[in-house]
C-alpha positions in Angstrom: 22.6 16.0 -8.3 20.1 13.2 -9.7 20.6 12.0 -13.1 17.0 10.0 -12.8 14.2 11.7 -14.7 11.8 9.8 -13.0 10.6 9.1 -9.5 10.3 6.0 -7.9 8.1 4.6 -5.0 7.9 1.7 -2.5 5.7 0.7 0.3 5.2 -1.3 3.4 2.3 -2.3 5.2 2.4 -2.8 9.4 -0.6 -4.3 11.0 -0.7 -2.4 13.8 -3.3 -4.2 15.8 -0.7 -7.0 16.3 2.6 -4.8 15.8 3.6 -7.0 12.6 3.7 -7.1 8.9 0.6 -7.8 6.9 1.5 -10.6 4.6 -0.3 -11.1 1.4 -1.8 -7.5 0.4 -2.6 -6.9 -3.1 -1.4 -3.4 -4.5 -1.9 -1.6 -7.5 0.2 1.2 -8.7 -1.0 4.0 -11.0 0.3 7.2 -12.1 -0.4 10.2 -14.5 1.3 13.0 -15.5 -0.8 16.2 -14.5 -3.5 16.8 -12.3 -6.6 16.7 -15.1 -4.6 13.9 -17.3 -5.9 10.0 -16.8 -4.8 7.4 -14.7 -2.5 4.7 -15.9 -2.5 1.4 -14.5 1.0 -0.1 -13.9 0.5 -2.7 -12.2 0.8 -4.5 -8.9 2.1 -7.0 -6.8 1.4 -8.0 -3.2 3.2 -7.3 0.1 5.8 -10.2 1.4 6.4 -11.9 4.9 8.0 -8.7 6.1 4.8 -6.5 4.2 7.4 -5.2 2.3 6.3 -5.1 -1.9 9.5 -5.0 -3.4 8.8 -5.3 -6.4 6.4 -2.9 -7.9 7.0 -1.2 -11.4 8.6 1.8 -12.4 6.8 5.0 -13.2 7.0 6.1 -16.7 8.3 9.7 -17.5 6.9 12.6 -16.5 4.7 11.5 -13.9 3.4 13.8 -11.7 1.2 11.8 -9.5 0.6 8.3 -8.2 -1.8 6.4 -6.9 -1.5 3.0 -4.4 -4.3 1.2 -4.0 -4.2 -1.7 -1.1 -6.7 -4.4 -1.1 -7.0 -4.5 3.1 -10.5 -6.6 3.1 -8.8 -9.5 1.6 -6.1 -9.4 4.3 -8.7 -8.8 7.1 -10.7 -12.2 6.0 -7.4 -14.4 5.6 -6.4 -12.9 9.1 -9.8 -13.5 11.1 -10.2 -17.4 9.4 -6.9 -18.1 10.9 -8.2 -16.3 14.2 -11.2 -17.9 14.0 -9.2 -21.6 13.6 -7.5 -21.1 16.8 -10.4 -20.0 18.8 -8.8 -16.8 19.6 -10.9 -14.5 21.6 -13.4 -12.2 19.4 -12.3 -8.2 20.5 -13.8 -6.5 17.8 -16.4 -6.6 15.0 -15.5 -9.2 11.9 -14.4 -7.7 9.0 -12.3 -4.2 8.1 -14.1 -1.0 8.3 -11.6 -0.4 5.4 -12.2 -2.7 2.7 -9.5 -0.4 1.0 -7.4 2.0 1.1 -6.6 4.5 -1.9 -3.4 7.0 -1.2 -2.6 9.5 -3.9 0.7 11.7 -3.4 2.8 14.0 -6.0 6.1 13.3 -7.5 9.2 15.4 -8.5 11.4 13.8 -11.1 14.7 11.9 -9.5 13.3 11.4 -6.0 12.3 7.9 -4.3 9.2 7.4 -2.4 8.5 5.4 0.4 5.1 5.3 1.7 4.7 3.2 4.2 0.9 2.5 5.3 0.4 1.4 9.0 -3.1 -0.5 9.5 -5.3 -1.9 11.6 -9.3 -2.9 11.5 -10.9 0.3 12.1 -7.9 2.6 10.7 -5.0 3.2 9.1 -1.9 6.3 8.9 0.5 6.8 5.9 3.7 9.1 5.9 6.7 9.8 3.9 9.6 7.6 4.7 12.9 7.5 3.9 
Protein backbone atom coordinates (compact mmCIF):
# COMPACT_ATOMS: atom_id res chain seq x y z
CA UNK A 1 0.00 0.00 0.00
CA UNK A 2 1.24 3.71 -0.92
CA UNK A 3 2.10 5.95 1.68
CA UNK A 4 2.29 8.98 -1.02
CA UNK A 5 -0.71 11.38 -0.78
CA UNK A 6 0.09 12.76 -3.94
CA UNK A 7 0.45 11.67 -7.51
CA UNK A 8 3.20 12.16 -9.61
CA UNK A 9 3.79 12.48 -13.46
CA UNK A 10 6.44 12.28 -16.19
CA UNK A 11 6.60 12.46 -19.89
CA UNK A 12 8.46 11.70 -23.05
CA UNK A 13 8.11 12.99 -26.40
CA UNK A 14 9.03 10.55 -29.65
CA UNK A 15 9.13 12.27 -33.07
CA UNK A 16 7.74 9.79 -34.87
CA UNK A 17 8.30 11.03 -38.37
CA UNK A 18 12.02 10.20 -37.84
CA UNK A 19 11.55 7.38 -35.09
CA UNK A 20 13.60 9.56 -32.44
CA UNK A 21 13.37 11.78 -29.48
CA UNK A 22 12.39 15.37 -29.86
CA UNK A 23 15.01 17.37 -28.09
CA UNK A 24 14.30 20.78 -26.78
CA UNK A 25 10.41 20.88 -26.13
CA UNK A 26 9.14 23.32 -23.70
CA UNK A 27 6.44 21.88 -21.19
CA UNK A 28 4.40 23.27 -18.69
CA UNK A 29 2.71 21.48 -15.95
CA UNK A 30 -0.52 22.53 -14.25
CA UNK A 31 -2.86 20.97 -11.83
CA UNK A 32 -6.02 21.70 -9.74
CA UNK A 33 -7.84 20.00 -7.42
CA UNK A 34 -11.57 19.37 -8.73
CA UNK A 35 -13.08 19.62 -11.89
CA UNK A 36 -14.75 23.47 -11.49
CA UNK A 37 -11.54 24.65 -9.22
CA UNK A 38 -8.63 26.83 -11.19
CA UNK A 39 -5.64 25.87 -12.73
CA UNK A 40 -2.31 26.20 -11.03
CA UNK A 41 0.74 26.69 -12.90
CA UNK A 42 3.72 24.64 -11.60
CA UNK A 43 5.96 25.01 -13.86
CA UNK A 44 8.04 23.53 -16.66
CA UNK A 45 10.99 22.47 -18.03
CA UNK A 46 11.96 21.14 -21.50
CA UNK A 47 12.48 17.66 -22.95
CA UNK A 48 16.40 16.31 -23.06
CA UNK A 49 18.52 14.47 -25.81
CA UNK A 50 16.50 11.30 -25.14
CA UNK A 51 12.92 13.67 -25.05
CA UNK A 52 12.76 12.61 -21.72
CA UNK A 53 11.76 15.86 -19.03
CA UNK A 54 13.00 14.58 -16.05
CA UNK A 55 12.62 17.01 -14.14
CA UNK A 56 9.25 18.53 -13.86
CA UNK A 57 7.65 19.59 -10.36
CA UNK A 58 5.70 17.82 -8.04
CA UNK A 59 1.99 18.18 -7.74
CA UNK A 60 0.73 19.69 -4.64
CA UNK A 61 -1.88 17.87 -2.49
CA UNK A 62 -4.99 17.02 -3.47
CA UNK A 63 -4.81 17.34 -7.05
CA UNK A 64 -7.25 15.90 -9.01
CA UNK A 65 -6.21 16.88 -12.40
CA UNK A 66 -3.33 17.92 -14.57
CA UNK A 67 -2.65 19.54 -17.39
CA UNK A 68 0.82 19.25 -19.88
CA UNK A 69 1.07 21.59 -22.27
CA UNK A 70 4.00 21.04 -25.05
CA UNK A 71 5.24 23.77 -27.13
CA UNK A 72 5.64 21.48 -30.54
CA UNK A 73 5.83 24.68 -33.11
CA UNK A 74 9.04 25.64 -31.56
CA UNK A 75 10.47 22.16 -32.01
CA UNK A 76 9.03 21.95 -35.59
CA UNK A 77 10.96 25.35 -36.72
CA UNK A 78 14.43 24.35 -34.97
CA UNK A 79 13.88 20.94 -36.77
CA UNK A 80 13.05 22.22 -40.47
CA UNK A 81 16.14 25.16 -40.14
CA UNK A 82 18.38 22.27 -39.58
CA UNK A 83 16.54 20.37 -42.51
CA UNK A 84 16.55 23.24 -44.51
CA UNK A 85 20.75 23.62 -43.81
CA UNK A 86 21.38 20.38 -45.23
CA UNK A 87 19.23 20.61 -48.30
CA UNK A 88 17.29 17.72 -47.22
CA UNK A 89 14.41 16.92 -49.49
CA UNK A 90 11.01 19.03 -48.74
CA UNK A 91 8.16 15.91 -48.11
CA UNK A 92 5.69 17.84 -46.47
CA UNK A 93 4.32 21.38 -45.90
CA UNK A 94 6.72 23.80 -43.44
CA UNK A 95 5.61 24.20 -40.19
CA UNK A 96 3.38 21.85 -37.55
CA UNK A 97 -0.26 21.56 -38.02
CA UNK A 98 0.10 21.40 -34.17
CA UNK A 99 1.55 24.44 -32.90
CA UNK A 100 0.60 22.74 -29.53
CA UNK A 101 -0.54 20.22 -27.80
CA UNK A 102 -2.70 20.51 -24.50
CA UNK A 103 -3.28 16.84 -22.66
CA UNK A 104 -5.38 16.91 -19.49
CA UNK A 105 -5.76 13.52 -17.47
CA UNK A 106 -7.13 12.71 -13.78
CA UNK A 107 -5.14 11.71 -10.81
CA UNK A 108 -5.66 9.40 -7.80
CA UNK A 109 -3.44 10.21 -4.81
CA UNK A 110 -0.11 7.70 -4.54
CA UNK A 111 0.04 6.76 -8.21
CA UNK A 112 2.79 7.86 -10.94
CA UNK A 113 2.03 8.94 -14.30
CA UNK A 114 3.75 8.61 -17.32
CA UNK A 115 2.42 10.11 -20.37
CA UNK A 116 4.28 9.77 -22.99
CA UNK A 117 3.24 11.90 -26.20
CA UNK A 118 4.37 10.36 -29.66
CA UNK A 119 4.51 13.25 -32.48
CA UNK A 120 4.92 14.07 -35.75
CA UNK A 121 3.96 17.17 -38.13
CA UNK A 122 0.43 16.54 -38.81
CA UNK A 123 -0.35 14.45 -35.57
CA UNK A 124 0.33 13.28 -32.46
CA UNK A 125 -0.98 9.94 -29.87
CA UNK A 126 -0.67 9.97 -25.96
CA UNK A 127 -1.16 6.89 -23.66
CA UNK A 128 -0.60 5.86 -20.15
CA UNK A 129 2.70 4.29 -19.63
CA UNK A 130 4.28 2.59 -17.10
Amino acid sequence: MSTQTTASVSTHILDTSIGRPAEGVAITLSARSGFDADWATLGGSATDADGRCKDLPALPEGTTHVRLDFETEAYFAKKQAAEAQQDAPRVRDSGAFFPEVTLTFAVNPGEHYHVPLLLNPFGYSVYRGS
